[in-house]
PASEBA-1860 file (N, C-alpha, C; in nm, 3 decimals):
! residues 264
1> XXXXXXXX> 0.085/-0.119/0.000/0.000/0.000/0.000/0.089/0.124/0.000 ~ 0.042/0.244/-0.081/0.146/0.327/-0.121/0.124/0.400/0.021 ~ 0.210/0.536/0.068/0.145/0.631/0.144/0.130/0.728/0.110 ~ -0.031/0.783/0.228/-0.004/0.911/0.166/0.084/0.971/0.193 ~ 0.041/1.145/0.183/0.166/1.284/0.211/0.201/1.243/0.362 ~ 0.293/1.277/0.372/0.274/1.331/0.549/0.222/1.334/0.609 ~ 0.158/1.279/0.748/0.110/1.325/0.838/0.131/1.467/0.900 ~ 0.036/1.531/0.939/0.077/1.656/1.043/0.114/1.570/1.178
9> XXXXXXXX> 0.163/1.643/1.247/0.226/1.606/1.369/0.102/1.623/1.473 ~ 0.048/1.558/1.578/-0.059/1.591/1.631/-0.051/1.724/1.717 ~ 0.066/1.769/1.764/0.079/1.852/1.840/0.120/1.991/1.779 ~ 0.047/2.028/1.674/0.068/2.112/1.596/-0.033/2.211/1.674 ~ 0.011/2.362/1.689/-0.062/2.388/1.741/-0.133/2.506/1.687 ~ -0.063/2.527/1.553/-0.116/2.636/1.438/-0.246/2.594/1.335 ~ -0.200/2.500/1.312/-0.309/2.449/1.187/-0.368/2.242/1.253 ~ -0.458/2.289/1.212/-0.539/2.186/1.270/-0.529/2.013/1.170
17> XXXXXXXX> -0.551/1.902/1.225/-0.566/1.778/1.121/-0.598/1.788/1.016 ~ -0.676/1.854/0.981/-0.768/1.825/0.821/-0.710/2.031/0.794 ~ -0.576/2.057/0.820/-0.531/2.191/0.745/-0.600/2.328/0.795 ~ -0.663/2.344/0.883/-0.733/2.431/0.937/-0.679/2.518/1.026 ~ -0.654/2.649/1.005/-0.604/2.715/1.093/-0.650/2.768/1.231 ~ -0.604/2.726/1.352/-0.633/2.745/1.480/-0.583/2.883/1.502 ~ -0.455/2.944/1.532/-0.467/3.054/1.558/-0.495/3.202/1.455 ~ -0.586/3.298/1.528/-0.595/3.428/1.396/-0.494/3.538/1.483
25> XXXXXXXX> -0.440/3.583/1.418/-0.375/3.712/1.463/-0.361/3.836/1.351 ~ -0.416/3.784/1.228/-0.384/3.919/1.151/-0.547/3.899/1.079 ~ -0.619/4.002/1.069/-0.728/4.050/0.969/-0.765/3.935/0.830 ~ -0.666/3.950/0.793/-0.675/3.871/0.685/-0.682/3.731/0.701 ~ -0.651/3.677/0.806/-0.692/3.534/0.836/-0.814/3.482/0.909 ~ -0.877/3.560/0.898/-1.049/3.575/0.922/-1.065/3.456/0.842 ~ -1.184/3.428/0.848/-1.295/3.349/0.790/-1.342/3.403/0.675 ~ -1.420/3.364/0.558/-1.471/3.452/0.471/-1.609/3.437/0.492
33> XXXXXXXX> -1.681/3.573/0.475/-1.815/3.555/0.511/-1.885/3.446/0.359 ~ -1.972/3.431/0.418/-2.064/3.276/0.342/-1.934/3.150/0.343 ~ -1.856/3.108/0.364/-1.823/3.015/0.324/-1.719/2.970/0.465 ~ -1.652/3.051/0.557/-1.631/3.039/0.658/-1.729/2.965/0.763 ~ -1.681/2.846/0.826/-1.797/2.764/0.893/-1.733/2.722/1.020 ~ -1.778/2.709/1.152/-1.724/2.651/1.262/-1.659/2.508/1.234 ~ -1.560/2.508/1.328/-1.519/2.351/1.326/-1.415/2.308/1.445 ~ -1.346/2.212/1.416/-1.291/2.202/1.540/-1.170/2.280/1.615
41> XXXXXXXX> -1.150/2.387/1.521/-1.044/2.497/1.601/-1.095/2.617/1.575 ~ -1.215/2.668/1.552/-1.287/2.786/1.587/-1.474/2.769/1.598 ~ -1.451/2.866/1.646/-1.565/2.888/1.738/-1.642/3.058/1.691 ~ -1.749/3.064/1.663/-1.795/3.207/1.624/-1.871/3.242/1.766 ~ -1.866/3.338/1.857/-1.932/3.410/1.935/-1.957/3.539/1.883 ~ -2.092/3.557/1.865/-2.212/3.700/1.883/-2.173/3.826/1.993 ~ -2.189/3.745/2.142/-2.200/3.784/2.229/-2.144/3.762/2.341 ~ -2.123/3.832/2.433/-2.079/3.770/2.571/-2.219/3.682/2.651
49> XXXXXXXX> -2.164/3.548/2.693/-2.315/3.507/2.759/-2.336/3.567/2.897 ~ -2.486/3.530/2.979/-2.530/3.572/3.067/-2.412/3.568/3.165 ~ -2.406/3.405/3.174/-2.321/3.304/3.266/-2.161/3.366/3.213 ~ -2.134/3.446/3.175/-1.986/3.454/3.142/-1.895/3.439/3.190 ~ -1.859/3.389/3.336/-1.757/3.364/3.431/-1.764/3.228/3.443 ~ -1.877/3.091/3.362/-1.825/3.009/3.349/-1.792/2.974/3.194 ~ -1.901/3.032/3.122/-1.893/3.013/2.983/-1.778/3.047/2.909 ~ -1.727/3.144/2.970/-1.630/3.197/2.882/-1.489/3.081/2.944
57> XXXXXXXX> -1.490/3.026/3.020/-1.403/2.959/3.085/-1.383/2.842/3.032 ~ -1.496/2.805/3.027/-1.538/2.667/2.968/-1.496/2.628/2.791 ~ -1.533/2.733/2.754/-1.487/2.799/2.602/-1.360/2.754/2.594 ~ -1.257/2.845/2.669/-1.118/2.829/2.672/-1.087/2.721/2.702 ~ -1.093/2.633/2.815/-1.047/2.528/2.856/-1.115/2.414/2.747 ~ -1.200/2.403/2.699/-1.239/2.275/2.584/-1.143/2.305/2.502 ~ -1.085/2.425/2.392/-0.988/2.418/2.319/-0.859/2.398/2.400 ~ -0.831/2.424/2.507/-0.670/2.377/2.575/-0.701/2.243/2.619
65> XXXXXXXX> -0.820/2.144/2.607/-0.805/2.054/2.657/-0.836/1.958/2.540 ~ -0.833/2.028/2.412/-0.805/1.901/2.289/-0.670/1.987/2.196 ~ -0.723/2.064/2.114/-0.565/2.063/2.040/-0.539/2.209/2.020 ~ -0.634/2.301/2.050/-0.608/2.487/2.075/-0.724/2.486/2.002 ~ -0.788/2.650/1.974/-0.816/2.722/1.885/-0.841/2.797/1.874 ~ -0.949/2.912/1.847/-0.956/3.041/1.788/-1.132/3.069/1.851 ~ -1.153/3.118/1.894/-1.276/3.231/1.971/-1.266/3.383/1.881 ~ -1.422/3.364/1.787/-1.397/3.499/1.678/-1.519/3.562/1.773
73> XXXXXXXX> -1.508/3.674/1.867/-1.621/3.746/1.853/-1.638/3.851/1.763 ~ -1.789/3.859/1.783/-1.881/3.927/1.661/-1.892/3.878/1.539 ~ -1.897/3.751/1.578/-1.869/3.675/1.467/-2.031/3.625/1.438 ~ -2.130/3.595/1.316/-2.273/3.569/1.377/-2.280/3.452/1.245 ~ -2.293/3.357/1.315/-2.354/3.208/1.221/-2.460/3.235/1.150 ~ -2.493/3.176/1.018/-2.600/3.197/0.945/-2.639/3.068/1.009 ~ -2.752/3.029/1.130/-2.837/2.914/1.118/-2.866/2.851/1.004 ~ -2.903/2.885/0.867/-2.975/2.826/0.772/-2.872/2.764/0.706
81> XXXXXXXX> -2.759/2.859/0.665/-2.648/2.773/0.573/-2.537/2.706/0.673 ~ -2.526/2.715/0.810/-2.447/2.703/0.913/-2.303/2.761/0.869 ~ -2.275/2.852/0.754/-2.182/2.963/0.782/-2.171/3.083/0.807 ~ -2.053/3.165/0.809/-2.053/3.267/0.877/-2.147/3.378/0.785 ~ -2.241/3.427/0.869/-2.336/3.501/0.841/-2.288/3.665/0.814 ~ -2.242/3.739/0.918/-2.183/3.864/0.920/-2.094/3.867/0.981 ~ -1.993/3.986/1.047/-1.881/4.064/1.118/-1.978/4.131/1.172 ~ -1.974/4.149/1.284/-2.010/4.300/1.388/-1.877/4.398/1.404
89> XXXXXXXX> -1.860/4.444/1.375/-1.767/4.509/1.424/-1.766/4.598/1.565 ~ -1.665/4.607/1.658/-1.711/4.655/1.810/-1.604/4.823/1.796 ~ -1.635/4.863/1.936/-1.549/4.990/1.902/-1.394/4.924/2.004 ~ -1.324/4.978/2.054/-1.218/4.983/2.121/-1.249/4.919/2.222 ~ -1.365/5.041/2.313/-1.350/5.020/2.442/-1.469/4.876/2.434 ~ -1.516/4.857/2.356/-1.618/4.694/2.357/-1.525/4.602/2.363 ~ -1.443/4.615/2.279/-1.308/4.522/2.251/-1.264/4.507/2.402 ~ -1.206/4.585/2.458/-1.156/4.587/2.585/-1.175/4.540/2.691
97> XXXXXXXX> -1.328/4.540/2.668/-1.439/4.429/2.747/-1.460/4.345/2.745 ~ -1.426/4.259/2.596/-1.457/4.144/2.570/-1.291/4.078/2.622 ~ -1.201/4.109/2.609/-1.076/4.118/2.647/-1.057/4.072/2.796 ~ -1.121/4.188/2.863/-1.107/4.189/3.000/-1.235/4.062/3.065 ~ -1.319/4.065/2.996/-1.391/3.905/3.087/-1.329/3.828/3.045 ~ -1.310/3.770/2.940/-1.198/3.636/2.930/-1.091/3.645/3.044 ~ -1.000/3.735/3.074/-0.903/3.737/3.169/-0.940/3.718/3.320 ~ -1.061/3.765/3.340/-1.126/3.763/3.485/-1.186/3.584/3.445
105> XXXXXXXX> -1.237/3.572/3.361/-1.332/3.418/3.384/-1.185/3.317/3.406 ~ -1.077/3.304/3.317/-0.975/3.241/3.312/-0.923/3.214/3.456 ~ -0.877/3.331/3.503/-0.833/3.348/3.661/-0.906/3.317/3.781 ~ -1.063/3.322/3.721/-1.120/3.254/3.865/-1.218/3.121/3.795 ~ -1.166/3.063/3.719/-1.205/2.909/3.689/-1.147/2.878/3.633 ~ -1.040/2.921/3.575/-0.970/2.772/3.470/-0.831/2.734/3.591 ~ -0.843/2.628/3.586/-0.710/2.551/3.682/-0.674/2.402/3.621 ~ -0.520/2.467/3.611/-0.391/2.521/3.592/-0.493/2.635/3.488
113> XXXXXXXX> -0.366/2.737/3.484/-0.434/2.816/3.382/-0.354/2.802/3.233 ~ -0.466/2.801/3.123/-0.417/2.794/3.050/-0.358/2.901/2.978 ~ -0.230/2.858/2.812/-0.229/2.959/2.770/-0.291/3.046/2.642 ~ -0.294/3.157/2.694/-0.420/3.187/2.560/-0.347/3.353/2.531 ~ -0.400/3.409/2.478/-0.389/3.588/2.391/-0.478/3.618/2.279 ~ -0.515/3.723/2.317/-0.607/3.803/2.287/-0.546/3.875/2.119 ~ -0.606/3.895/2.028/-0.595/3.960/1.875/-0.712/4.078/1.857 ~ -0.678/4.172/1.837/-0.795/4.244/1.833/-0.732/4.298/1.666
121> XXXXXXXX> -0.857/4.305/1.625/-0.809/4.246/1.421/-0.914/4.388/1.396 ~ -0.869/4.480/1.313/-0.934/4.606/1.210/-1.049/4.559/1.154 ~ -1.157/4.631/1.129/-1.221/4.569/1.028/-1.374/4.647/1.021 ~ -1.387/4.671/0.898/-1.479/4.767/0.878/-1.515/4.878/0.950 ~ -1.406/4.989/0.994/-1.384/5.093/1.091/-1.346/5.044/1.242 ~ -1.388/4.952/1.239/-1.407/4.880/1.411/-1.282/4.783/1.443 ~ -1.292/4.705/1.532/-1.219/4.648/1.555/-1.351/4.476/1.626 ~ -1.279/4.359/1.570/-1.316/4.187/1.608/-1.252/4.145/1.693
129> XXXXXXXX> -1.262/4.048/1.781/-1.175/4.018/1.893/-1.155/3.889/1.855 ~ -1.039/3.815/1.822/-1.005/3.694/1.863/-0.895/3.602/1.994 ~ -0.977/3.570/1.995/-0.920/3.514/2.141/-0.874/3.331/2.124 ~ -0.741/3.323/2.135/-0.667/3.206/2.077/-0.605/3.177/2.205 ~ -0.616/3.018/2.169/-0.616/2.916/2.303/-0.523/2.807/2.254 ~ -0.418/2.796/2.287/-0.308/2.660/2.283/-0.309/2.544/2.342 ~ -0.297/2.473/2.298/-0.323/2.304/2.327/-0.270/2.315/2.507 ~ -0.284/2.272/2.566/-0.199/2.227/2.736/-0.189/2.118/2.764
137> XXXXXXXX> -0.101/2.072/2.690/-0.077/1.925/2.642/-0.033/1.863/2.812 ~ -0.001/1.964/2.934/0.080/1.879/3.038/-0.023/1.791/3.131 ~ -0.117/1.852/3.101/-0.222/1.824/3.174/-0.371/1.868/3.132 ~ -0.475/1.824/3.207/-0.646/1.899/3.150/-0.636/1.981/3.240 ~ -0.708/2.086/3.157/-0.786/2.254/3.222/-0.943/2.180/3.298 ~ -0.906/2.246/3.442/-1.013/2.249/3.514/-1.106/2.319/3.503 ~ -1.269/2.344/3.490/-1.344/2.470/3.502/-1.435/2.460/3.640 ~ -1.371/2.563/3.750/-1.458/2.558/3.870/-1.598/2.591/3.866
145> XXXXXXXX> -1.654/2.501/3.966/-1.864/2.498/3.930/-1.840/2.546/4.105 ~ -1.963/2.568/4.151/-2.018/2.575/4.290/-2.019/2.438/4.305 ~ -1.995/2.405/4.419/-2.081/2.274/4.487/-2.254/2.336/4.554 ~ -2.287/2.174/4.590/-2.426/2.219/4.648/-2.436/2.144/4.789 ~ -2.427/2.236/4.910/-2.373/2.138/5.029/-2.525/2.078/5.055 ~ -2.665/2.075/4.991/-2.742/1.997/5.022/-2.812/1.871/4.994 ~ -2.655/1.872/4.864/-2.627/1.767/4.810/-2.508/1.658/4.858 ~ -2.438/1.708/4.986/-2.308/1.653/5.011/-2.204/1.722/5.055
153> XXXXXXXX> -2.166/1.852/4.911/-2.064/1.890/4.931/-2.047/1.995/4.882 ~ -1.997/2.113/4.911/-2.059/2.261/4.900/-1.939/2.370/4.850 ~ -1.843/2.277/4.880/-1.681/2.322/4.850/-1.704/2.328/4.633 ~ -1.610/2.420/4.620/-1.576/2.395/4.483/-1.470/2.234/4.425 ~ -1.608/2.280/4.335/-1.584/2.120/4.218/-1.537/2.177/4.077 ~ -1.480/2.051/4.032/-1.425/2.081/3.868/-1.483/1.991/3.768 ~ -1.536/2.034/3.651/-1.578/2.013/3.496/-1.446/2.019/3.465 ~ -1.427/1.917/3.347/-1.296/1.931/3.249/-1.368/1.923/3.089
161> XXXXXXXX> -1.431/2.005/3.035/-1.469/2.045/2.901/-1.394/1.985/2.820 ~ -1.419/1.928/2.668/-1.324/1.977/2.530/-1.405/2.009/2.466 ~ -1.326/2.013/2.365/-1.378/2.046/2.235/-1.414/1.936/2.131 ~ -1.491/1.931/2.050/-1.505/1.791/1.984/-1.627/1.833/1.865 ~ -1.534/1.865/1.735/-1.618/1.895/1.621/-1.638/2.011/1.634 ~ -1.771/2.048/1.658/-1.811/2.205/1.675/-1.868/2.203/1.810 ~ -1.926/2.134/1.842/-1.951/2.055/2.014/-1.835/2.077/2.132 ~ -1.866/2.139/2.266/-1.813/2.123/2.367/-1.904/1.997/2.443
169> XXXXXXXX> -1.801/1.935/2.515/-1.885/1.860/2.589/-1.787/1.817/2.744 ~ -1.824/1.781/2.838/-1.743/1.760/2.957/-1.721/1.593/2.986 ~ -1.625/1.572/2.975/-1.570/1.460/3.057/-1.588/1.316/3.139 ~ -1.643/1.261/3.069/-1.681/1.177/3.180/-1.596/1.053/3.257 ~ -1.592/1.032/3.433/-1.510/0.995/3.505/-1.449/0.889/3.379 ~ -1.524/0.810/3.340/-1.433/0.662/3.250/-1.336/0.750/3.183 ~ -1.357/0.917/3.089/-1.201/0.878/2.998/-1.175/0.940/3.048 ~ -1.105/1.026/3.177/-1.039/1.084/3.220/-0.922/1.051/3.171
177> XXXXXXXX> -0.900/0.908/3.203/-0.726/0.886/3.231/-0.649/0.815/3.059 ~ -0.799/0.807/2.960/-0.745/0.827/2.821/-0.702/0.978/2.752 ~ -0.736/1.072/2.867/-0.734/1.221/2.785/-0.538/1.289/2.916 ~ -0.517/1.152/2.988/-0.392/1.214/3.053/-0.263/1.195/2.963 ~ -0.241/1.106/2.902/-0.121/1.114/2.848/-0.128/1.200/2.708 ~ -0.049/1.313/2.688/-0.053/1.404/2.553/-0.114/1.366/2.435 ~ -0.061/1.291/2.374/-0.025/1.224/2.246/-0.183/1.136/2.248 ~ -0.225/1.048/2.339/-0.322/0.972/2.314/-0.428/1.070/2.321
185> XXXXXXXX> -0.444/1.180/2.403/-0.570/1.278/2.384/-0.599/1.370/2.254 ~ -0.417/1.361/2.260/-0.453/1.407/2.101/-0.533/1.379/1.981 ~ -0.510/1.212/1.989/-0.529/1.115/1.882/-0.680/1.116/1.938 ~ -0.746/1.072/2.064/-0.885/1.112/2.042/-0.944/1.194/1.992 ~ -0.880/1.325/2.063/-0.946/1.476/1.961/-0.973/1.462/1.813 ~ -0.823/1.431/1.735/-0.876/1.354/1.615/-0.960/1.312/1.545 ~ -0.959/1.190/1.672/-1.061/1.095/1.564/-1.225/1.120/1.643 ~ -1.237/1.192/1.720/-1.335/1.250/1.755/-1.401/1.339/1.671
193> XXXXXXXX> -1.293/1.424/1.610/-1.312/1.542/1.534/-1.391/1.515/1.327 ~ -1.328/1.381/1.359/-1.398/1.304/1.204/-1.532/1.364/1.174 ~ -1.559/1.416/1.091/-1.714/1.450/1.033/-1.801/1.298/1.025 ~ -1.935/1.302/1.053/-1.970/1.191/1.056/-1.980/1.137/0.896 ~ -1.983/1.191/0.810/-1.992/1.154/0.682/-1.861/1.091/0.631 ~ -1.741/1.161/0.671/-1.614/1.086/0.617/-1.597/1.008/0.711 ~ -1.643/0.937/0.851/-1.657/0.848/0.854/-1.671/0.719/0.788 ~ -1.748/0.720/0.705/-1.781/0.592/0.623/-1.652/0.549/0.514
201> XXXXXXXX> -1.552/0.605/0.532/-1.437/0.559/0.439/-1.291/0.628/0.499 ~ -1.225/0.559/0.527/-1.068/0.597/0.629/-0.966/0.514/0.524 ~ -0.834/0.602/0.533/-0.745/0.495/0.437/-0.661/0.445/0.584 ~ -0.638/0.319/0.591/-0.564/0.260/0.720/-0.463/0.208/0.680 ~ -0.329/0.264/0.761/-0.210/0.247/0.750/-0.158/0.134/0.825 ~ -0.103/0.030/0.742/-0.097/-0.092/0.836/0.084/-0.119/0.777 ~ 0.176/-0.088/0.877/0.290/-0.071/0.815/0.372/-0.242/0.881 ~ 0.496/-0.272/0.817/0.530/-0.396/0.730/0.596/-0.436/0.917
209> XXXXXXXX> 0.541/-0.517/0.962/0.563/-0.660/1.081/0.427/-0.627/1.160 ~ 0.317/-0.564/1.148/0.206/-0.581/1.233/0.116/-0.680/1.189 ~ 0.134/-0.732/1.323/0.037/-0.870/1.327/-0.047/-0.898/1.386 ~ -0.113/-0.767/1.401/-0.267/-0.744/1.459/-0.354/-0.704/1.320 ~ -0.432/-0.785/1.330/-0.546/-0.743/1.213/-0.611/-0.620/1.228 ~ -0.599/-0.559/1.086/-0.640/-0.451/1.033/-0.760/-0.453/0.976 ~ -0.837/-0.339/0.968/-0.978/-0.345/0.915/-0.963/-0.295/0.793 ~ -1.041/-0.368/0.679/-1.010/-0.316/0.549/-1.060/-0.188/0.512
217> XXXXXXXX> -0.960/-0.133/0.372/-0.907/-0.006/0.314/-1.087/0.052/0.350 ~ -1.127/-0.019/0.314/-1.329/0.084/0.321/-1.395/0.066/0.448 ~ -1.331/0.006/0.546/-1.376/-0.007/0.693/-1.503/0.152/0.740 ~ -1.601/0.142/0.766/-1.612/0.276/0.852/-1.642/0.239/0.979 ~ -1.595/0.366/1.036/-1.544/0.410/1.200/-1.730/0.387/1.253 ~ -1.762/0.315/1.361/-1.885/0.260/1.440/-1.874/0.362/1.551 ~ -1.776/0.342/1.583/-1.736/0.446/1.723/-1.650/0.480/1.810 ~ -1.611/0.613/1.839/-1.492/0.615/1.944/-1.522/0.597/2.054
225> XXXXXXXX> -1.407/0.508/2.148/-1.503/0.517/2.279/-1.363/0.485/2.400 ~ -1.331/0.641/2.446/-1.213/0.644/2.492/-1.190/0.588/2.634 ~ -1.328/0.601/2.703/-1.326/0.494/2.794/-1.304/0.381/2.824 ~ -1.308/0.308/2.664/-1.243/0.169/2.700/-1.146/0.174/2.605 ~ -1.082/0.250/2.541/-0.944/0.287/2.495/-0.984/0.175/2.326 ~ -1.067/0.221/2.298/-1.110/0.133/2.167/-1.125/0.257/2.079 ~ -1.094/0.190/1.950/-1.168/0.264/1.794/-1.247/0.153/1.712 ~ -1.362/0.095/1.702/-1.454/0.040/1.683/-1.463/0.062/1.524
233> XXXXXXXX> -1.466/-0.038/1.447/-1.520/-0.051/1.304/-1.637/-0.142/1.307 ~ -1.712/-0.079/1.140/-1.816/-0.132/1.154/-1.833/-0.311/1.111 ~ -1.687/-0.336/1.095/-1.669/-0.525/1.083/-1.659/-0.558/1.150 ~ -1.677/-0.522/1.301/-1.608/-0.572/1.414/-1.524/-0.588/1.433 ~ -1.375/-0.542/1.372/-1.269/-0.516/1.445/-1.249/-0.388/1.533 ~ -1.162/-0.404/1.649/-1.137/-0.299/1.731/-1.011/-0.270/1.743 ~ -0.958/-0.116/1.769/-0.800/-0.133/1.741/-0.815/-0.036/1.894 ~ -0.717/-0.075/1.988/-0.690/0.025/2.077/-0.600/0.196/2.029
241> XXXXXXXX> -0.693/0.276/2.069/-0.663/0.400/2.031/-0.566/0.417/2.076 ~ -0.455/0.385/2.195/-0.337/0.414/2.270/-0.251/0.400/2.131 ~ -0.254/0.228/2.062/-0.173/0.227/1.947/-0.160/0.282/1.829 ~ -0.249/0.435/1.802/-0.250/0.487/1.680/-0.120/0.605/1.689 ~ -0.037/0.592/1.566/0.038/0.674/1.613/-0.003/0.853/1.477 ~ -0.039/0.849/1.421/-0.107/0.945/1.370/-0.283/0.970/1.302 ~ -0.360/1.064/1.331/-0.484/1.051/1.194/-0.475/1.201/1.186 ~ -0.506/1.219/1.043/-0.487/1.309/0.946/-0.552/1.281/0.858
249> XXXXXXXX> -0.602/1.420/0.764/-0.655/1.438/0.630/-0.552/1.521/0.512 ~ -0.549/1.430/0.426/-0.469/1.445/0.328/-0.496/1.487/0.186 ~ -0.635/1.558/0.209/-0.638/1.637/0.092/-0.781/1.585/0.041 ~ -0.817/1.443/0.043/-0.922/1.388/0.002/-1.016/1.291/0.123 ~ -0.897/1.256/0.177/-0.966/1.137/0.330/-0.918/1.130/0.448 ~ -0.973/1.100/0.522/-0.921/1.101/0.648/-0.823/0.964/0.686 ~ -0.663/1.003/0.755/-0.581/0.861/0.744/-0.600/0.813/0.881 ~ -0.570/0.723/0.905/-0.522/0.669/1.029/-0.351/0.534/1.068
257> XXXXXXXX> -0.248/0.554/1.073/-0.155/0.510/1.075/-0.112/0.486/1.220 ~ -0.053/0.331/1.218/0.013/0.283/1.352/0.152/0.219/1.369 ~ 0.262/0.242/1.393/0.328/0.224/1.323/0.388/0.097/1.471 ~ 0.469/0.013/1.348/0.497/-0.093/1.405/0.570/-0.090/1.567 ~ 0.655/0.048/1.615/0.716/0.035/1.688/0.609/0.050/1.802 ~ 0.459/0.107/1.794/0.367/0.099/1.876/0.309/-0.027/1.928 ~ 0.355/-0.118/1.848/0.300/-0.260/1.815/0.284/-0.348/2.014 ~ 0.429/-0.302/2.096/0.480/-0.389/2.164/0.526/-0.531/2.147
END
């Protein structure tokens, strides 16, 4: 079997698996309106939410707790086509605001803190805020909740968010300890991040002394399920996700490669 290009490296923290750029810092690396669409390293926010001292926290820590990305405010989704609809543009001192709650929500809920910086980008007289978030590969970002002491326990508790597709979602106790070592949370984010449609066709890299059966070239993905450290095809083979050593999109499909020295 030939290979493809290159893999990206998972710990890339500029451009995303399938070529997507995670961080914005200059104007021109905006989105384009109509054809610009959320995905797994940006995020369009309207508005600041009600809840903003957890939301905005929560925001941040799901991208530091899969592979980084990019927070565009004034950014407004077209519901109907699910791309980017308009630019708002804000003045300075809005900017400043939107600036300054991220820094207050960060400091009193994200633990460890992650690292992130603020872009405030020109644009149509005004100024857009992007707010870019780097992988924290050493460990997961905590987001502090209240406890409820009439439930038990009243002390502060922690959510550990990611990111996954265009979806945040939190943690549950089973994969905790698949999302601790770098490299393997990576590879979930990944293959988490698969569109459900290119699902149905993966090219699988099965390189020369592995003697674990491989699922064939048209296999599609049934399910990830990091809790029990599986990647599930729909033939019933299962490959433990610990042993993948890259997935990537290469222009046309999504890869998945393991390379023999993972083998044990």
């Amino acid at each position: 079997m030939s290979l493809p290009p290159e893999p990206l490296d998972l710990r890339d923290a500029a451009i995303d698996n399938a070529g997507m750029r995670r961080m914005i810092v200059a104007p021109g690396e905006l989105p384009e309106l109509g054809s610009g669409h959320e995905h797994q390293a940006v995020d369009f926010k309207s508005h600041i939410p009600e809840r903003a001292a957890f939301e905005l926290a929560k925001d941040v820590a799901a991208f530091a707790n899969a592979a980084g990305g990019c927070l565009i405010h004034r950014a407004h989704e077209d519901r109907r086509t699910k791309s980017l609809g308009r630019y708002e543009s804000m003045t300075s001192e809005e900017a400043g605001r939107v600036v300054d709650a991220y820094d207050q929500s960060i400091k009193d809920r994200c633990f460890p803190a992650p690292s992130w910086f603020p872009a405030k980008l020109d644009h149509d007289g005004g100024i857009l805020v992007a707010i870019n978030v780097q992988p924290f590969p050493g460990q997961l970002v905590g987001v502090k909740v209240r406890g409820d002491k009439e439930d038990g326990f009243g002390d502060s508790a922690y959510v550990f968010p990611v990111r996954i597709g265009t979806q945040t979602r939190c943690l549950q106790p089973g994969e905790l300890a698949m999302y601790m070592v770098p490299q393997v949370r990576m590879t979930v984010v990944a293959l988490e991040g698969i569109p459900e449609k290119d699902r149905q066709r993966v090219t699988l890299i099965q390189h020369v002394g592995s003697s674990r059966q491989m699922p064939k070239d048209d296999a599609q993905i049934a399910a990830v399920e990091p809790e029990k450290n599986a990647l599930r095809f729909s033939n019933g083979v299962t490959w433990p996700i610990n042993r993948i050593r890259a997935v990537w999109h290469n222009g046309r499909q999504w890869c998945i490669s393991v390379d023999e020295a993972d083998m044990g």
